[in-house]
C-alpha positions in Angstrom: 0.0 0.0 0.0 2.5 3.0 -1.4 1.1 6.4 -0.7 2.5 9.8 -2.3 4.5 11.8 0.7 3.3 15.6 0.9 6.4 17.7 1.4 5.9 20.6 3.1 8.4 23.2 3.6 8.8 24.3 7.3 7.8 28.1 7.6 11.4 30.1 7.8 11.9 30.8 11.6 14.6 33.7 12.4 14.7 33.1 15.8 14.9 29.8 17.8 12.1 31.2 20.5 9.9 32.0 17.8 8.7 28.6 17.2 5.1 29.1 18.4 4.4 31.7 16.2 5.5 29.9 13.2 3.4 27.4 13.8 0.6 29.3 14.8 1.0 30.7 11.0 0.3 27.1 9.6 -2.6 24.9 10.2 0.1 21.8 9.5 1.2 19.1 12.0 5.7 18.4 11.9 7.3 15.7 13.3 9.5 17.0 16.5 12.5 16.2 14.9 11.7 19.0 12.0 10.6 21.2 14.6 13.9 21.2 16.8 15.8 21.3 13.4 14.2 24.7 12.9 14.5 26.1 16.7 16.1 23.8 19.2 15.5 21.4 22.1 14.9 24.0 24.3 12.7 25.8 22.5 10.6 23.1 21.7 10.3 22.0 25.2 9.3 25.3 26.3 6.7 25.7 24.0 5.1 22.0 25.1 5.1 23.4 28.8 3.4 26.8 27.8 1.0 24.6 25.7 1.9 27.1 23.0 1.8 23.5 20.6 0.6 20.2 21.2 1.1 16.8 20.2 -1.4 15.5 17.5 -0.3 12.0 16.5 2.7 10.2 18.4 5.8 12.3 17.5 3.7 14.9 15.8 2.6 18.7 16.9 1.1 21.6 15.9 -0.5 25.1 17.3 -2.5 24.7 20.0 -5.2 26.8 18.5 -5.3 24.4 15.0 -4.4 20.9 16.9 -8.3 20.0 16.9 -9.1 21.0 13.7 -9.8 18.2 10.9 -7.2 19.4 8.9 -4.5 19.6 11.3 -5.9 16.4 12.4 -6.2 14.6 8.5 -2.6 16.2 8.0 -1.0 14.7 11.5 -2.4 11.0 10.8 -1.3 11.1 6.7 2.3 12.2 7.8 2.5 10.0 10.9 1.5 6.9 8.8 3.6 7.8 5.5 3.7 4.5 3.2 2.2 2.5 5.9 -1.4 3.7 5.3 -4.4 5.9 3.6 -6.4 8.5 4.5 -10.0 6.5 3.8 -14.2 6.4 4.3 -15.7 9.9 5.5 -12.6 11.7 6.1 -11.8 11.0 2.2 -15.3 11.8 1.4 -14.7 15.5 3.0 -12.1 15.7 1.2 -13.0 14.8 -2.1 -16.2 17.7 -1.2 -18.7 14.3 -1.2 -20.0 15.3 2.3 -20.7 18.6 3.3 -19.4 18.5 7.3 -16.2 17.3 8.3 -15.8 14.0 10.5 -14.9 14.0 14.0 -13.2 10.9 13.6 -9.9 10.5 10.9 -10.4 7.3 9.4 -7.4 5.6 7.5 -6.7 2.3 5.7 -3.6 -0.3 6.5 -2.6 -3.3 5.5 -4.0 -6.2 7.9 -0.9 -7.0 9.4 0.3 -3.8 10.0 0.7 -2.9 13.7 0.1 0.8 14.7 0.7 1.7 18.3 -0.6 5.0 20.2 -3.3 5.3 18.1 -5.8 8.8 19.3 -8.9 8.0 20.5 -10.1 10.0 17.3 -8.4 8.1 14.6 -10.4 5.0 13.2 -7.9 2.6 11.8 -9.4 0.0 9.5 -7.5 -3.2 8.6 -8.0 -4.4 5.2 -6.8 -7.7 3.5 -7.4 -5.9 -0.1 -5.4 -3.3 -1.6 -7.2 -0.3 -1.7 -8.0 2.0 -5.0 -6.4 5.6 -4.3 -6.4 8.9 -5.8 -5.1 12.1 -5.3 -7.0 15.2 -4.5 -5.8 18.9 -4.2 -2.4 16.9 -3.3 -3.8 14.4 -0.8 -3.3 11.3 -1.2 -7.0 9.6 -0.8 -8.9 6.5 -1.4 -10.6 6.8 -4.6 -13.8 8.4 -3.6 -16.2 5.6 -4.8 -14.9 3.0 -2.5 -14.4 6.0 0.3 -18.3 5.8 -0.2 -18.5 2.5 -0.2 -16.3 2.0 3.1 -18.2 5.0 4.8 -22.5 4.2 4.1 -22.8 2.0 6.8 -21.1 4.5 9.2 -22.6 8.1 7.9 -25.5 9.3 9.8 -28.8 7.2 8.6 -30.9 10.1 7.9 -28.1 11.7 5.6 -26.2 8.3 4.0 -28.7 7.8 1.2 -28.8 11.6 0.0 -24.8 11.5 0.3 -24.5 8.7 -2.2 -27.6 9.7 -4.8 -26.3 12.8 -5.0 -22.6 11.8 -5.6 -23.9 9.6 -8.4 -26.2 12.2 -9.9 -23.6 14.7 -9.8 -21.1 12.3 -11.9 -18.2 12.3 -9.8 -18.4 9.0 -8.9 -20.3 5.9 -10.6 -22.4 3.0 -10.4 -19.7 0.8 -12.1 -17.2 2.1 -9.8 -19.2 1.2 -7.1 -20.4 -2.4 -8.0 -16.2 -3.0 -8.6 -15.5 -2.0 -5.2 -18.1 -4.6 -4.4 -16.1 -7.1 -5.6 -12.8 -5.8 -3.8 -14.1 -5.5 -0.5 -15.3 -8.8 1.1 -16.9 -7.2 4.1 -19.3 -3.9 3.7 -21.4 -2.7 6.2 -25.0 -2.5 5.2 -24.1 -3.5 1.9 -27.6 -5.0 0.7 -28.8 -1.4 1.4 -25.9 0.0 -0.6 -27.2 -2.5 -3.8 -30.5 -1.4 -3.2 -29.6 2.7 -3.9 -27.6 1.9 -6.7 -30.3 0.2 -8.2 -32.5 3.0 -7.2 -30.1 5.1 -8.8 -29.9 3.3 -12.3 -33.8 3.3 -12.1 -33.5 7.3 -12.2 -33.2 8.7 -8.3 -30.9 11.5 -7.8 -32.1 12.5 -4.5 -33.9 10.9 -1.6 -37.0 12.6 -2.3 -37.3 11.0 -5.9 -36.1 7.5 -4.5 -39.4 7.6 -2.1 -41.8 9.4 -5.0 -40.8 6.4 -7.7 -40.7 4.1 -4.7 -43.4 4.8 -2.5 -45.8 7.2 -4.2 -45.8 6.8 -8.1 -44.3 3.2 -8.5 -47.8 2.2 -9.8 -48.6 0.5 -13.2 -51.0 3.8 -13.3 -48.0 5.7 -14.0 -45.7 3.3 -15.8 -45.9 5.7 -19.1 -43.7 8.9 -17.2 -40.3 8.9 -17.7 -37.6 9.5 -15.1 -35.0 12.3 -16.0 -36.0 13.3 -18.8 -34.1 16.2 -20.7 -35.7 18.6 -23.1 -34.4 21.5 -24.8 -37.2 24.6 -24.6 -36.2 28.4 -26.3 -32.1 26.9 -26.0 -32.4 26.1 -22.4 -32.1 22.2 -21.5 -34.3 21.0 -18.6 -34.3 17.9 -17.0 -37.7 17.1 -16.1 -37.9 14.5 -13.0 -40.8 12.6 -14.6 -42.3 13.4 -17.9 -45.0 11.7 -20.0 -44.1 12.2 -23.5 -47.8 11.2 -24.4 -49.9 13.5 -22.5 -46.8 15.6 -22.3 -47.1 16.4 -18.4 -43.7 16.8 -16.5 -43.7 16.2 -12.5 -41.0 18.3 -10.1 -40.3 17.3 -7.2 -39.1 20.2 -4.9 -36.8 19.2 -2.3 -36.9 22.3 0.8 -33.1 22.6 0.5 -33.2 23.3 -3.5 -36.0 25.3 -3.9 -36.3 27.3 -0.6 -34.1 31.0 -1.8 -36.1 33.8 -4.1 -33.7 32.9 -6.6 -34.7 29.1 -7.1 -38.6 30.3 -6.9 -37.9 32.5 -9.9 -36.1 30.1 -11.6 -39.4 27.6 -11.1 -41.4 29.9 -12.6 -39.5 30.9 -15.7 -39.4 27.2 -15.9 -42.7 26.1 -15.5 -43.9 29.3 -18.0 -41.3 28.1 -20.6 -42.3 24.4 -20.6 -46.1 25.7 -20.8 -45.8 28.0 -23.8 -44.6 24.5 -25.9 -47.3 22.4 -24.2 -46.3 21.2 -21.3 -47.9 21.0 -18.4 -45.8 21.1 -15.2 -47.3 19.5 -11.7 -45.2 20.0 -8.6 -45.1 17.8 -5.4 -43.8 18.8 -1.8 -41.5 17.0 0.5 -44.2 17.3 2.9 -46.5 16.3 0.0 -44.4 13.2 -1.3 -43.9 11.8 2.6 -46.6 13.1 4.4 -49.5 13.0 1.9 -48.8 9.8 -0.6 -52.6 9.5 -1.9 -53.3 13.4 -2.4 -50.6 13.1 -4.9 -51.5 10.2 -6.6 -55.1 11.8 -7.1 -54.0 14.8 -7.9 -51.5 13.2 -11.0 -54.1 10.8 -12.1 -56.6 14.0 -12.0 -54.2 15.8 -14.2 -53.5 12.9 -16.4 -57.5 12.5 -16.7 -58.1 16.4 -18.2 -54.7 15.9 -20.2 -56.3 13.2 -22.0 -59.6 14.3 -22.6 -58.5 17.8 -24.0 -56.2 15.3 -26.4 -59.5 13.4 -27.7 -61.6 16.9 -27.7 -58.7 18.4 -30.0 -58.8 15.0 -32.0 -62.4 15.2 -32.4 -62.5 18.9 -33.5 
C-alpha cells in the first residue's frame, strides 16, 4: 500500500524562540524532529510546557489553536503513517467535497498486518486484506472516492447516508460501475444490501432521496408506468431535466426538495421554468417534500386527476 509523501516546507523561523508563532501561521502538523531542526531542544520544550503547541499524533505537533481542527488532524495522521497507510471512508469523502461537514473521527486504511501503536482515540484505523484503490486530491493522497463511499455508508448518519450517495452519483463524480467493482474488492461492507439497493434506485432514475421515495413509494404504480424519469428537453435553447415526464400526455412532474428550492432565486427560476415548458405544451405539476412523505394519496389523485383532463383535452382536439 505505497502512498504519495506531501512535502511541506517548514515556515522560515529567524529566531529559535519564535517557534510558536510559526506554527501558529500554519494549520500543519511536523514531526519534533523537523521542529527542533528549525528552533532547538529547548525551545521546543518550552513551547510544550506553555502549551503554545501540542502533540497531535505520536511524534507529531502543531498550534494549540489548529491541533483540533480536521485538517491539522487529517494532515498529523497522513504524515504519521507515511507509506504504511491511507487517508480512507468519510474523512476522504470530506475531502474529495462528497459530504458537506467534516468527521470527528480521521479514518485511514492499512494493510492487515500492519501494527500501529498510540493510536488517538479519534483516529479510526481499519485493517484491510485488499489493496485499496487511491487517488489524489488537491495533493492528498485519498482512497478513490467511490470506495471512500462505499467503506463510509454503513457509518454516515442514517438520515443523511442515502442523499450522500444519490447525489454523488447524480452529480457524476463518482459511478455506479465504480461502485459495484468496489463490491467485488471489498469482502466485508457494512449495510451492503442497502448500498445495492440505492444503486439500483439510482440506475432506475433517483438522484435524491426525495425522488427515491416518490418512484418508490408514491408513483411506483402500473397507473403511471408511461412517465419517464430524468428526462431532458431542450425549450427556447435552455435544457431542462424534467424529474418525470409523459411524453404522451406531455405532463412533466417536479419534485421540490426544501433545501433546492427554498431562496427567491430558485422560486424565480421555477417559474421561468414552468412558464417556458407551458408555452410549448407542457404542463408542469409540482409535489412537496411534505406532500411526497406526508400526503402519498393526495398526490397520486392529484397526478391521475391531471392525467384525466390531459387526456380528454387530447380526444376533444382530435375530435374537433
Amino acid at each position: 500500500m505505497a502512498t504519495v509523501k506531501r512535502f511541506r516546507a517548514f515556515p522560515q523561523c529567524s529566531h529559535p524562540r519564535e517557534i510558536a508563532d510559526v506554527l501558529a501561521a500554519t494549520w500543519h502538523a511536523f514531526p519534533r524532529h523537523e521542529l527542533v531542526a528549525a528552533s532547538s531542544d529547548f525551545a521546543v520544550r518550552r513551547a510544550l510546557e506553555r502549551g503554545e503547541i501540542v502533540k497531535v499524533t505520536p511524534h507529531h505537533y502543531a498550534h494549540a489553536q489548529t491541533a483540533t481542527s480536521f485538517w491539522t488532524r487529517a494532515d498529523a495522521v497522513a504524515s504519521w503513517l507515511g507509506t504504511r497507510g491511507i487517508l480512507s471512508g468519510s474523512t476522504a469523502l470530506y475531502i474529495a467535497g462528497e459530504i458537506a461537514e467534516p468527521p470527528r473521527v480521521i479514518n485511514a486504511l492499512i494493510p492487515r498486518k500492519t501494527r500501529i501503536v498510540e493510536v488517538p482515540d479519534w483516529v479510526r484505523i481499519t485493517h484491510a486484506k485488499y489493496s485499496p484503490l487511491c487517488d489524489v486530491v488537491n495533493g492528498w493522497e485519498i482512497v478513490d472516492p467511490a470506495m471512500a463511499l462505499v467503506q463510509a455508508y454503513g457509518r454516515l448518519p442514517h438520515e443523511s447516508r442515502d442523499g450522500v450517495v444519490l447525489g454523488a452519483l447524480a452529480r457524476g463524480r463518482i459511478s455506479r460501475e465504480e461502485m459495484r467493482r468496489c463490491f467485488a474488492l471489498m469482502p466485508r461492507i457494512k449495510d451492503r444490501q442497502l448500498l445495492k439497493q440505492l444503486l439500483e434506485d439510482s440506475q432506475d432514475g433517483a438522484e435524491s432521496v426525495l425522488e427515491r421515495d416518490a418512484h418508490r413509494d408514491v408513483f411506483g404504480l402500473r397507473d403511471f408506468g408511461s412517465f419517464i424519469k430524468q428526462f431532458d428537453v431542450v425549450v427556447g435553447g435552455q435544457r431542462y431535466r424534467l424529474d418525470m415526464y409523459h411524453p404522451g400526455l406531455r405532463i412533466a412532474v417536479e419534485l421540490d426538495g426544501a433545501a433546492f428550492h427554498a431562496t427567491q432565486g430558485h422560486w424565480q427560476r421555477d417559474l421561468n421554468r414552468d412558464a417556458a415548458l407551458l408555452a410549448q405544451g407542457i404542463v408542469s405539476v409540482r409535489f412537496s417534500y411534505w406532500d411526497i412523505k406526508e400526503r402519498p394519496q393526495w398526490c397520486r389523485d392529484t397526478l391521475r386527476a391531471v392525467m384525466a383532463q390531459r387526456a380528454k383535452g387530447g380526444a376533444l382536439a382530435v375530435e374537433k
